[in-house]
N, C-alpha and C positions, 0 to 999 in steps of 0.2 A: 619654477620646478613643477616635474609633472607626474604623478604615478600611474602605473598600469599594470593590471593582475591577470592572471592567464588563467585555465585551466591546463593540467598537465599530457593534453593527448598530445599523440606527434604532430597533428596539423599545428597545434596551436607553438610546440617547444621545440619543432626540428629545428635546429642549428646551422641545418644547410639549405633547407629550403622551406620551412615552415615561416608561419604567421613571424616569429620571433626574427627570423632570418631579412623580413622582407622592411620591419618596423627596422631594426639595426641598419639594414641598407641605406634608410630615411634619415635617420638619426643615430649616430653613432654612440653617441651619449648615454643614450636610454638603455636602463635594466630591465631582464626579463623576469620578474618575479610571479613564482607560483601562491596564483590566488591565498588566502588565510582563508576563508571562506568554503574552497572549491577543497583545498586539505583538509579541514575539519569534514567534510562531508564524505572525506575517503577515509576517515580515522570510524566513525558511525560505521561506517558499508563495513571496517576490517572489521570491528567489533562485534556483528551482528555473524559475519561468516565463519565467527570459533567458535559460538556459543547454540550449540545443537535447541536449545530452547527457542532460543530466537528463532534461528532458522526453520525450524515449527512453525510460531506462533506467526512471522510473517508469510511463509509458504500456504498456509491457512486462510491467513488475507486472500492471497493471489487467489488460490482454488475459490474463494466464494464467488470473486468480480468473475473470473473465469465462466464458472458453473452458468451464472445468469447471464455475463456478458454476452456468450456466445451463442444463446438463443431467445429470438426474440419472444417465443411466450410464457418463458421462464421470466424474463424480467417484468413483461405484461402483470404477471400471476405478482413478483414483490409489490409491485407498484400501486396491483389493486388491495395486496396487506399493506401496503405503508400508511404511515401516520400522518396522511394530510403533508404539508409542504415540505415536514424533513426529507423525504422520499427525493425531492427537488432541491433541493438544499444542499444535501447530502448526500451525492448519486454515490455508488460504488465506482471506487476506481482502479486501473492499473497500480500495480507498482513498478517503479520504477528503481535500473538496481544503480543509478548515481545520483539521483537527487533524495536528497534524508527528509524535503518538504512536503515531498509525494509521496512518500511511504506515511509520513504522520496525517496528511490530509487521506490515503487511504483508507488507516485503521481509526481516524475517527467520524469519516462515513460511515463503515463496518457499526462503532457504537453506536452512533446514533438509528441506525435501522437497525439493528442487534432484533429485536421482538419481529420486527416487521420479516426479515430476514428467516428465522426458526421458523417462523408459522407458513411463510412459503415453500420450505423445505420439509417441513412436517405434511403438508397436502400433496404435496409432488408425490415424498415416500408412502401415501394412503392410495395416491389417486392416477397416478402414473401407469399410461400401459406401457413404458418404455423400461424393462427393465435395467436398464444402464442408467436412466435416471433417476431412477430409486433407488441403485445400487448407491449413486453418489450424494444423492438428497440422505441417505442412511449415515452416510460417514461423514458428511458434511454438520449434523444434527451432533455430530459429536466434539462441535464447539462449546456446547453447554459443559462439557467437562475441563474448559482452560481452566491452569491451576493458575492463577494471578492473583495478587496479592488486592487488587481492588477487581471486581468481576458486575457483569451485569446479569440481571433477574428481569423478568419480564410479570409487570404484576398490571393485570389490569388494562393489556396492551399497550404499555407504556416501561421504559428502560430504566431501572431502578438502579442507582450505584451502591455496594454495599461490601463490606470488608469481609473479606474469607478468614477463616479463620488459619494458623500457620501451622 
């Protein structure tokens, strides 16, 4: 006996000529079952697209990788505030909108350069002749206002965990 998990695209579950279609043609035997794994991670992605908070907090994520992703002396400028090897450790990243591994490996890149992150966006919004980039270094600075039930502080150039109050 043998099992096998799919993901639910069409290549993978067309009937008439996908992945499922051509494994059936092999073996007749064989059931097409949608991953457990590859579902729960579409139950995350539905829960996070009804709940306007979410969809903030991680559209927030996106805009920081964004912001410094896309130019390279933006991310120069984090790198030379980052904290020694987290910076390398913990690069910012994409999210991604089906994998729930890469959103959590995202946002806690994001914490861990959290300090390193403000203080580059706080010089850009000082020091920037690029009005567009101080426009969004201004609104991006207004991370320090998430309302989260655990939040980070920046004391000492180092990311502090500490409980808000409700």
């Amino acid at each position: 006996m043998q099992g096998q998990g799919y993901d639910g695209d069409a290549v993978m579950s067309n009937i008439y000529a996908g992945v499922q279609k051509r494994i059936i043609d092999h073996s007749p035997n064989d059931l097409f079952v949608h991953c457990v794994c590859h579902r729960l991670n579409l139950v995350f992605r539905d829960a996070v697209e009804c709940c306007p908070e979410m969809q903030s907090y991680f559209g927030t994520v996106e805009d920081v990788y964004k912001f410094f992703g896309s130019s390279a002396p933006n991310w120069a400028l984090l790198e030379a505030f980052g904290d020694g090897n987290d910076v390398k450790s913990y690069t910012l990243k994409y999210l991604s909108s089906t994998m729930w591994e890469r959103r959590r490996k995202s946002v806690q890149a994001l914490i861990v350069q959290y300090c390193s992150v403000l203080r580059s966006l706080a010089h850009l919004k000082l020091t920037s002749h690029d009005t567009e980039v101080r426009r969004t270094a201004t609104g991006r600075l207004k991370m320090r206002e998430w309302k989260m039930r655990y939040g980070q502080k920046c004391k000492g150039g180092k990311m502090q965990e500490w409980k808000m109050r409700e």
